[in-house]
matplotlib code that plots the C-alpha trace (Angstrom):
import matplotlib.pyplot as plt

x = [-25.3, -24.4, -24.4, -22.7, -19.5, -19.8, -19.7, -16.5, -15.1, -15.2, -13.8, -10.9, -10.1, -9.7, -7.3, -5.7, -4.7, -2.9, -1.0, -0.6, 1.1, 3.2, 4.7, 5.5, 7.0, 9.5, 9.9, 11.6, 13.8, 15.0, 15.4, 18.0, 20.2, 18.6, 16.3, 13.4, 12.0, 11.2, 7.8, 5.3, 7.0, 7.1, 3.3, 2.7, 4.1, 2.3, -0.9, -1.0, 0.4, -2.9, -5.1, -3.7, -4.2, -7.7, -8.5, -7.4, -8.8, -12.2, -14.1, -12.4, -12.0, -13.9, -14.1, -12.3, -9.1, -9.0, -8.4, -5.7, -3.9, -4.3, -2.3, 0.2, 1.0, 1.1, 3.7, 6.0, 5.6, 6.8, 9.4, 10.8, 11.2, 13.0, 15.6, 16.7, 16.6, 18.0, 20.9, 21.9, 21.9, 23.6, 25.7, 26.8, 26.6, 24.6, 23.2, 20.1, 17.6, 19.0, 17.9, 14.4, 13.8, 15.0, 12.5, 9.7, 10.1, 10.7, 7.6, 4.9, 6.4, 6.6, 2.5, 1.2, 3.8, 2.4, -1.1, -1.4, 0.6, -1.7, -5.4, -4.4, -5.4, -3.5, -6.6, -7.0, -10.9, -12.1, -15.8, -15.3, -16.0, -14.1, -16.3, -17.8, -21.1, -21.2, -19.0, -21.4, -21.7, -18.8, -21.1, -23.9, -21.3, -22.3, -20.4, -17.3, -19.7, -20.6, -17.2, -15.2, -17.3, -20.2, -18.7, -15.1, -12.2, -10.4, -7.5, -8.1, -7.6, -4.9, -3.2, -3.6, -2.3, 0.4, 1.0, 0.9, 3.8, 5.4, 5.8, 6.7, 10.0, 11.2, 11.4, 11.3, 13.2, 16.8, 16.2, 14.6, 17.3, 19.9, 17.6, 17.8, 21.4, 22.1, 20.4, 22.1, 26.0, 26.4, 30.1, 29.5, 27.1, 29.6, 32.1, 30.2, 29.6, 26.3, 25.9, 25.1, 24.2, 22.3, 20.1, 19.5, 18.9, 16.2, 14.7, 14.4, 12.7, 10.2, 9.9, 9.1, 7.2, 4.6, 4.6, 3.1, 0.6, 0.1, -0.6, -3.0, -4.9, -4.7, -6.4, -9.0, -10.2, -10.8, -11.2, -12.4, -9.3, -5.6, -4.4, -1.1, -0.8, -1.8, -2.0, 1.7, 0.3, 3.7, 5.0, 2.3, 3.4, 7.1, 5.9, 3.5, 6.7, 8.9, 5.9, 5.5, 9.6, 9.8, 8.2, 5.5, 2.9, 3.6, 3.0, -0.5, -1.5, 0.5, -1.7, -4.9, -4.4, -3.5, -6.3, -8.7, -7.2, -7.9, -11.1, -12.5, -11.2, -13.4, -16.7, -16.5, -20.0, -21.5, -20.5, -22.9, -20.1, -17.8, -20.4, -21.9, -18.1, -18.8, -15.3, -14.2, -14.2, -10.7, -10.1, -10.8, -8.9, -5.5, -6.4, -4.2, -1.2, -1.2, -1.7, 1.5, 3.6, 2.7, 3.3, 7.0, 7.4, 6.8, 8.3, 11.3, 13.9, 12.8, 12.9, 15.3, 15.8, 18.3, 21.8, 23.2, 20.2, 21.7, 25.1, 27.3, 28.3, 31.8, 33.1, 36.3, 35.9, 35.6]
y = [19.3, 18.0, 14.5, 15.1, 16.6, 13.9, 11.4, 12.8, 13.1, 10.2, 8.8, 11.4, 9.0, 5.9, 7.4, 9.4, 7.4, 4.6, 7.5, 8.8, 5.8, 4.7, 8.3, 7.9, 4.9, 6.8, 9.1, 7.3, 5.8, 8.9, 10.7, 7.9, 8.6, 5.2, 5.8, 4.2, 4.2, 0.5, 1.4, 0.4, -3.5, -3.3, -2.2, -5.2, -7.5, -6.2, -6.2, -9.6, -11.0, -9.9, -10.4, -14.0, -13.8, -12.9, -15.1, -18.3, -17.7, -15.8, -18.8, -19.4, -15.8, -12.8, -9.9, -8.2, -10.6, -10.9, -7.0, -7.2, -10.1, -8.9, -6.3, -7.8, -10.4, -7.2, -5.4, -9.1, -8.8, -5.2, -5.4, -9.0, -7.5, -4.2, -6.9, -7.3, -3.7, -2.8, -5.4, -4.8, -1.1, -0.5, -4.1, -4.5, -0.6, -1.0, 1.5, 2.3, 3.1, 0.3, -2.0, -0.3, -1.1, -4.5, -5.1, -3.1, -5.4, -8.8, -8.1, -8.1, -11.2, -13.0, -11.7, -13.2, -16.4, -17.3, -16.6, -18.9, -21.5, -20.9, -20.8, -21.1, -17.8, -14.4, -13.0, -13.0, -12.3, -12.3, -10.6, -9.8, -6.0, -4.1, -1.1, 0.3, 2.1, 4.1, 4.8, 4.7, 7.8, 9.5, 9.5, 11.7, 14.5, 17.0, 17.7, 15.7, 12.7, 12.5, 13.0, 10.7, 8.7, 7.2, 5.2, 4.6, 2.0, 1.3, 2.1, 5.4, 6.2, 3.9, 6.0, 9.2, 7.3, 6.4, 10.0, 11.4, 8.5, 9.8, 13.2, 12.2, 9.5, 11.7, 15.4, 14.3, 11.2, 10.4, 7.7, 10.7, 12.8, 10.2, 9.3, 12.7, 13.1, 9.6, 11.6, 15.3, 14.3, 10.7, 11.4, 13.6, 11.2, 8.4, 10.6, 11.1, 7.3, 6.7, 3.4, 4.2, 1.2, 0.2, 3.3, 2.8, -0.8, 0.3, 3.2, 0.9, -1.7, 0.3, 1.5, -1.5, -2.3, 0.6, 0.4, -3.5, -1.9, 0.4, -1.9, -3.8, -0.4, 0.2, -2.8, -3.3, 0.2, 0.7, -3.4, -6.6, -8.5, -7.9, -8.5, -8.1, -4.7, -1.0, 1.0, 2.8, 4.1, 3.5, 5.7, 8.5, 8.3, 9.1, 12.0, 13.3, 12.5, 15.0, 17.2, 17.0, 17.8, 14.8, 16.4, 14.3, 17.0, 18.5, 15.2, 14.7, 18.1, 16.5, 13.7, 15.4, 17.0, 14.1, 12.0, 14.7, 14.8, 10.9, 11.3, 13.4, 11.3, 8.7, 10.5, 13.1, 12.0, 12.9, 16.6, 18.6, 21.5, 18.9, 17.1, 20.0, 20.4, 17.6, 16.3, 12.5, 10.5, 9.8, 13.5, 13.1, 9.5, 11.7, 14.0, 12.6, 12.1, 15.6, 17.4, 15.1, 16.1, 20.3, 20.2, 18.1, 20.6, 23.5, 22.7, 20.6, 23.5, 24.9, 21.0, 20.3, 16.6, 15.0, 16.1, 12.4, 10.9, 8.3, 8.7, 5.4, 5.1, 4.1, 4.4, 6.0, 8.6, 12.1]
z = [-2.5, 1.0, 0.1, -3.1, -0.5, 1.7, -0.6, -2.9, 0.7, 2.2, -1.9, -1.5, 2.0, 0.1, -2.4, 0.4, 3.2, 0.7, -0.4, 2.9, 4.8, 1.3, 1.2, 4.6, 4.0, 1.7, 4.0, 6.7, 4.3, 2.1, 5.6, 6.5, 2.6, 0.9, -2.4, -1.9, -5.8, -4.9, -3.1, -5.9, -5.7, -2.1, -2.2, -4.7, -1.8, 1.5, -1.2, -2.2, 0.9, 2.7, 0.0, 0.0, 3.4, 3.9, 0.9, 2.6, 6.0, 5.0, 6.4, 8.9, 10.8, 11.8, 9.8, 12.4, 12.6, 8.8, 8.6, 11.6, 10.3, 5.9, 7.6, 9.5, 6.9, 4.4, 6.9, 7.0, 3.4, 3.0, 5.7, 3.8, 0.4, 2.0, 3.4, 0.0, -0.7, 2.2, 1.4, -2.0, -0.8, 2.3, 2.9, -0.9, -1.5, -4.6, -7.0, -4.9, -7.9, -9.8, -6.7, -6.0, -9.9, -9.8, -7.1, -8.6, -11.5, -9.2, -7.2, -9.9, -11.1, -8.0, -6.5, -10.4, -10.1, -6.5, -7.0, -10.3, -8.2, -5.2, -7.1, -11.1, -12.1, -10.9, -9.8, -6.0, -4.7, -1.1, -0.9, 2.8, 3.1, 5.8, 4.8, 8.3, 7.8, 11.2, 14.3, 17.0, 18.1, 16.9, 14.0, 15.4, 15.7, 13.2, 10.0, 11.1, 11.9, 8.3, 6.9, 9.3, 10.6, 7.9, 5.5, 6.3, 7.2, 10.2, 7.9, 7.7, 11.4, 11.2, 8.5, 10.7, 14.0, 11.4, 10.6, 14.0, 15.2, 12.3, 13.5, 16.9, 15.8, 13.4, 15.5, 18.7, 19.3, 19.6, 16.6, 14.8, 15.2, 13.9, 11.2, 10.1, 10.1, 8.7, 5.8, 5.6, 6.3, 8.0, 8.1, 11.2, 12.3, 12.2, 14.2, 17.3, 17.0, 15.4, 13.4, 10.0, 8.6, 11.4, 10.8, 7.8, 7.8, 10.4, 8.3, 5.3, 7.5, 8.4, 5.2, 4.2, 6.7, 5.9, 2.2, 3.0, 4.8, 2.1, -0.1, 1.5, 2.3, -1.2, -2.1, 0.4, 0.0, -3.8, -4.7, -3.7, -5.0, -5.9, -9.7, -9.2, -9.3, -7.5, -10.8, -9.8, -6.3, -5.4, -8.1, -7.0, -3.5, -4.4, -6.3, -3.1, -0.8, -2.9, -3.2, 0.5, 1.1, 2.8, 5.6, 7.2, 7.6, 4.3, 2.8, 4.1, 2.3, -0.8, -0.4, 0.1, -2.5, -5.0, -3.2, -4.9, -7.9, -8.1, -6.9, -9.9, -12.2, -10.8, -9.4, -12.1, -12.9, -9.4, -10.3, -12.4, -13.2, -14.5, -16.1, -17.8, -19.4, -21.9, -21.7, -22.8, -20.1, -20.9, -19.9, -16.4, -16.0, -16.9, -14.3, -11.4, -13.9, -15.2, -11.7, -11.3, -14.0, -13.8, -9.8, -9.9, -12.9, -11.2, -7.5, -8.9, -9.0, -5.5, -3.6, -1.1, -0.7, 2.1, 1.0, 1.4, -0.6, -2.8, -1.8, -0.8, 2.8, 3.1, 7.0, 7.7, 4.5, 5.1]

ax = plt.figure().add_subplot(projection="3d")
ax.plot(x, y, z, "-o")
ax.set_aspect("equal")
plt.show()
């Protein structure tokens, strides 16, 4: 039964911490007033950007360096295409879901167009596994040894060190504090002198920044190669960033708990109670999806998003 707990566990992490540093990603930019429903395209980018990455230098570097630089080409990536976003949102003070979908739809175009320019087929391998087996000694503590430490990926304390940064910048920093008012009523924060734009351009930047990242989690942890898509994590993480409340702790519980839900679907088979339930395998692959659907249903009407979310910055109106 232990090793049944452990190893759903330690699957939940791989789900998890994509989730976790993508709806964090959101988070710093919805904070700030911009929609960010461009985070699935933006996780395309950082994903193939360090797949392409590690697939061209996986001869050629350590397994180490290929993790540390899939991830920094993934975060260029990220913070490149949130430029545009950023852009076409804030400079030219366009629609803001009309731009996140036109870069949803550009980025899947432009990962499958580069890769069959690259190496013909769309399909990006590298067989390098980042998977570490044991921490040493950290993985002789008991209980927490087994769940944290056996099995995992340096992204997953990185998604945690992201999360706890998080916390810091956005409640107790002055940058923080001007994010956060950029986002609730920027006309009072353009009267006591704050730069608006230059918030938000920031905000969007490091969204961008950690939806790359993101995606290259995403792909490294639950694949060996990027096909041009992350089966609409981006999508997911939206929804466990308004489950969440845009609140960073909030949203690691929202992505716990989604994590799980994408877990079953998956190791439903390692579970004798679900097992013995007889259902079509189909049945369990909805599971994520539905728990999505019931939970924005039910928490919609009570969620409190930034009061400025959305809304056009124009300085000098009141």
């Amino acid at each position: 039964m232990m090793n049944i707990i452990y190893f759903n566990f330690q699957q939940m992490m791989y789900f998890t911490i994509p989730l976790l540093i993508v709806a964090l990603a959101g988070m710093y930019s919805e904070r700030s007033g911009v929609v960010n429903i461009a985070l699935d395209g933006k996780m395309v980018v950082g994903g193939f950007v360090g797949a392409m990455f590690v697939f061209l230098m996986k001869n050629t570097l350590s397994v180490p360096m290929l993790l540390l630089g899939g991830l920094f080409f993934a975060a260029l990536g990220g913070l490149l295409i949130s430029l545009v976003h950023a852009y076409a949102s804030i400079t030219m003070k366009a629609d803001q879901t009309i731009s996140g979908t036109a870069i949803n739809l550009f980025s899947v175009a432009f990962a499958i167009f580069a890769a069959r320019t690259i190496k013909v087929t769309q399909q990006v391998e590298f067989n390098t596994n980042f998977l570490i087996r044991e921490v040493p000694v950290l993985s002789k503590i008991p209980v927490i040894g087994d769940l944290f430490f056996k099995n995992t990926f340096f992204t997953t304390f990185l998604g945690f060190a992201i999360l706890i940064v998080s916390i810091f910048v956005l409640y107790k920093t002055k940058f923080g504090l001007r994010l956060r008012a950029c986002g609730e009523f920027p006309q009072a924060a353009d009267s006591v002198g704050i730069n608006v734009a230059k918030v938000r351009y920031i905000a969007v930047m490091i969204s961008g920044i950690l939806a790359g990242i993101g995606g290259f989690t995403f792909v490294v942890t639950t694949s060996n190669s990027f096909n041009g898509d992350v089966g609409g994590y981006g999508f997911l993480a939206i929804a466990v960033l308004i489950f969440g409340q845009w609140k960073p702790m909030r949203i690691l519980f929202a992505a716990i708990f989604f994590g799980l839900m994408k877990t079953l679907s998956n190791t439903y088979a390692t579970i004798p109670f679900l097992v013995s339930l007889q259902l079509p395998t189909i049945a369990y692959k909805i599971i994520p999806f539905l728990a999505t659907l019931v939970l924005l249903a039910m928490i919609s009407k009570n969620s409190v998003a930034p009061k400025a979310l959305g809304e056009i910055f124009d300085k000098g109106k009141r």
